[in-house]
Phi, psi and omega in degrees: 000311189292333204251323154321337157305286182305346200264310172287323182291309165303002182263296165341298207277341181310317178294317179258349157305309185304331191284275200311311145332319183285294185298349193244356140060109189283153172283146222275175155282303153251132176286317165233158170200150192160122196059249180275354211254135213192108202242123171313171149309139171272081233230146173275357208261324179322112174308115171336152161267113167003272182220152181323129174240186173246278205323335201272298182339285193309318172287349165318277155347267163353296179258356097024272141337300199273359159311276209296339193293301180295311177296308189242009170059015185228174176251129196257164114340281193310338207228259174292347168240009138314330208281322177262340164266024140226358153314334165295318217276017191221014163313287184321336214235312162319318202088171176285138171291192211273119186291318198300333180260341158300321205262312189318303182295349140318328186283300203295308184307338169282338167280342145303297185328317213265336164307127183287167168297309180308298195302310172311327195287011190220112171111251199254333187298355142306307183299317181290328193279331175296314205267313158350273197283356165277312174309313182288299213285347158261010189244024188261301171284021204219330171254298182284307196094028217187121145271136190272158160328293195298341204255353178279296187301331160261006175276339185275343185283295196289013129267029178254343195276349174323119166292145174316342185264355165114023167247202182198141192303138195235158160273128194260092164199329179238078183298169355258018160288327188234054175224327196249141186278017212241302207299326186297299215309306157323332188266345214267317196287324180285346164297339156235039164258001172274345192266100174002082184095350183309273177006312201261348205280209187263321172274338147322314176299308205285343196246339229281341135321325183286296163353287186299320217272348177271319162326312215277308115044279186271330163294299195267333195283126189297126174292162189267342187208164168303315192315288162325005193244329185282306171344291191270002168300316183287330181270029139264336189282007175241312162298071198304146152109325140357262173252144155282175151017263157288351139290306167348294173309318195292321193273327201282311206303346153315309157326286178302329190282343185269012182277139206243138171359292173312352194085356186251190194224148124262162216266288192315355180253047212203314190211158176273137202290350158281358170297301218282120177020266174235053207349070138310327161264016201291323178304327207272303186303327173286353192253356183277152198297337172266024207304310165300350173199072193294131191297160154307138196209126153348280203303321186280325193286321165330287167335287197314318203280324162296314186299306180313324189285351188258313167300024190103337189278112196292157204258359172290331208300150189294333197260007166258318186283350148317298168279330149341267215315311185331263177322342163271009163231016161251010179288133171246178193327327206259354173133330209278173143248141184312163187183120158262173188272195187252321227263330184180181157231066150243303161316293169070049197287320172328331161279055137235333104001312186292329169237003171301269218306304183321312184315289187304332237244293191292338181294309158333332171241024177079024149309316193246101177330138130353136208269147138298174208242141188185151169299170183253152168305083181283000000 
C-alpha cells in the first residue's frame, strides 16, 4: 500500500514539473535576432541606466524593426507596425525612419490587396491592413508632408474590408493589441485623419458613410476597459465629434485618477484580467507576483502622458512632470523601458511600445533634443 502511494506521487510530480515549467516561462534568450542583430532579452531585472540615452532607445527601435522584418517578415502590431505609426512623429529629433520599412509595408498592402475577402476576415490580417495604412499616413505627415498614391490605397483598402457595424474584425486573444475591435477602430479612424488631405480628397468624399459610421462607432460603443477609454480620448483629440467636451474631461480625469504614486501608470491598472479581450489571459495575470501592486511600466506611462499632452494638458502641470521625472529616470540600459507583457514571459515584445511611447511622450514635453544632420536609415 505504502509503496502504490509513493509510486502514484511520483508520477504526480513527474506531471506537474513540467506543467510549472511552462507556467513560470524562462524569458527567450534574445528578444529580437537576425544577422548581426542581436537584442538581449527583455527582463525586470535589467538595470536602470545611468542617465537618459536617446541615442539607445532609437537604436533599439531601428533594430528591433528590422530584426524582426528580417526572421519574420510580417507586420506585427507590437513591432514593425509600431515602428511606422510611431517613428515619423520623432523625425526632428530621431532623424528619418527607415525607407527600407515604408517599402516594406508597401509590399505587404500589395499582397493584401491581392486576398480574397473571406480569407481576410479571419486572424491578423485586418489588423496588418489597419497598421499598414496607420504607418503610410503617418510617415506622410510626418516626412513628406503630401499624401501619396499608397497611403490613399491602403486606406481605401480598410475601409472595403470595414464591418457593417462601423468597426473591423479583431481577434480577442493577444491584449492589448489584438484583443479589441475598440483598438483596430482607433487606429484605422486616426489614420485617416492623420494622412494630409485624405479626408477632403476623392476617396475621402467617396468613404465619408463609411467614415461616419467608424466614427459613430468609437463614439457610442461602450469602451470595454479604461485602456480603451484612453484610445479613445486620443483618437478624439484628432477626430472632432469622437467625444464631447465633457467626456473629453471625463476621460482625461480616469487618466489622473489612475496615476501612480512614482508619477508613472501600469498597463495592468487599466483593466481587469478578465476585460483584456476574452480573458484568456486572466490566469496568468493573476497568478504574477505583482498582480496586486503592479509597477509603473514604460507602455503605459508613454501612453497616458503623450495622450494627455495631446489633449491639452500643459506639460508645466505638475503631474506631467511628474511622470517627465518617472521616464527619465527609468530607462534601463539597453535603451528599453521595462513592460511585462499581458501575454507571457517570455518575449516581452511589449517594450517596444514600452519604449516607442516614453520617446512620442518626452518629445511632447520639450524633452527631447533636436536630431544631428545624418544619413537616413536604409
Amino acid at each position: 500500500m505504502k509503496s502504490t502511494t509513493l509510486i502514484r506521487l511520483s508520477t504526480l510530480l513527474a506531471l506537474a514539473i513540467p506543467l510549472c515549467a511552462a507556467a513560470q516561462q524562462k524569458p527567450a534568450k534574445l528578444q529580437y535576432k537576425h544577422e548581426s542583430i542581436n537584442i538581449s532579452a527583455a527582463t525586470k531585472d535589467e538595470p536602470i541606466a545611468a542617465k537618459l540615452s536617446i541615442e539607445k532607445a532609437s537604436a533599439y527601435l531601428e533594430e528591433g524593426a528590422k530584426a524582426w522584418v528580417g526572421q519574420r517578415n510580417c507586420i506585427s502590431c507590437h513591432t514593425t507596425g509600431a515602428y511606422l505609426r510611431y517613428r515619423p512623429a520623432l523625425t526632428p529629433h530621431l532623424g528619418k525612419p527607415s525607407a527600407d520599412m515604408r517599402d516594406f509595408f508597401v509590399r505587404e498592402m500589395e499582397k493584401l490587396k491581392k486576398m480574397d475577402r473571406e480569407n481576410f476576415q479571419k486572424g491578423v490580417r485586418t489588423a496588418q491592413a489597419v497598421y499598414v495604412a496607420a504607418g503610410l499616413a503617418e510617415w506622410d505627415a510626418h516626412v513628406t508632408g503630401k499624401l501619396s498614391p499608397e497611403t490613399d490605397q491602403a486606406l481605401q483598402l480598410v475601409f472595403e474590408v470595414q464591418q457593417d457595424n462601423g468597426a473591423w474584425q479583431s481577434t480577442d486573444c493577444w491584449p492589448p493589441y489584438e484583443s479589441s475591435a475598440y483598438q483596430e477602430a482607433s487606429v484605422a479612424i486616426m489614420a485617416a485623419a492623420t494622412a494630409p488631405g485624405w479626408l477632403k480628397s476623392k476617396s475621402g468624399v467617396a468613404l465619408k458613410a463609411q467614415i461616419d459610421k467608424a466614427n459613430a462607432y468609437l463614439r457610442d460603443t461602450p469602451a470595454p476597459h479604461d485602456y480603451a477609454k484612453v484610445l479613445k480620448l486620443w483618437a478624439a483629440t484628432r477626430v472632432p465629434g469622437i467625444a464631447a467636451q465633457a467626456e473629453r474631461k471625463e476621460l482625461i480625469e480616469k487618466i489622473w485618477s489612475l496615476q501612480q504614486d512614482d508619477g508613472g501608470w501600469s498597463m495592468r491598472s487599466f483593466a481587469e484580467p478578465e476585460q483584456w479581450g476574452s480573458g484568456n489571459r486572466a490566469g496568468k495575470l493573476r497568478a504574477e507576483p505583482e498582480f496586486k501592486n503592479p509597477p509603473s511600466d514604460g507602455h503605459m506611462t508613454g501612453l497616458a502622458t503623450l495622450v494627455l499632452r495631446d489633449a491639452s494638458v500643459a506639460a508645466k502641470d505638475p503631474r506631467i512632470q511628474k511622470a517627465v521625472t518617472w521616464l527619465k529616470s527609468n530607462q534601463r540600459e539597453s535603451g528599453r523601458w521595462w513592460t511585462r507583457s499581458l501575454n507571457n514571459d517570455k518575449f516581452h515584445f511589449i517594450t517596444y511600445s514600452g519604449t516607442a511611447y516614453p520617446l512620442l511622450a518626452l518629445m511632447k514635453c520639450g524633452e527631447l533634443p533636436n536630431a544631428p544632420r545624418r544619413v537616413a536609415v536604409r
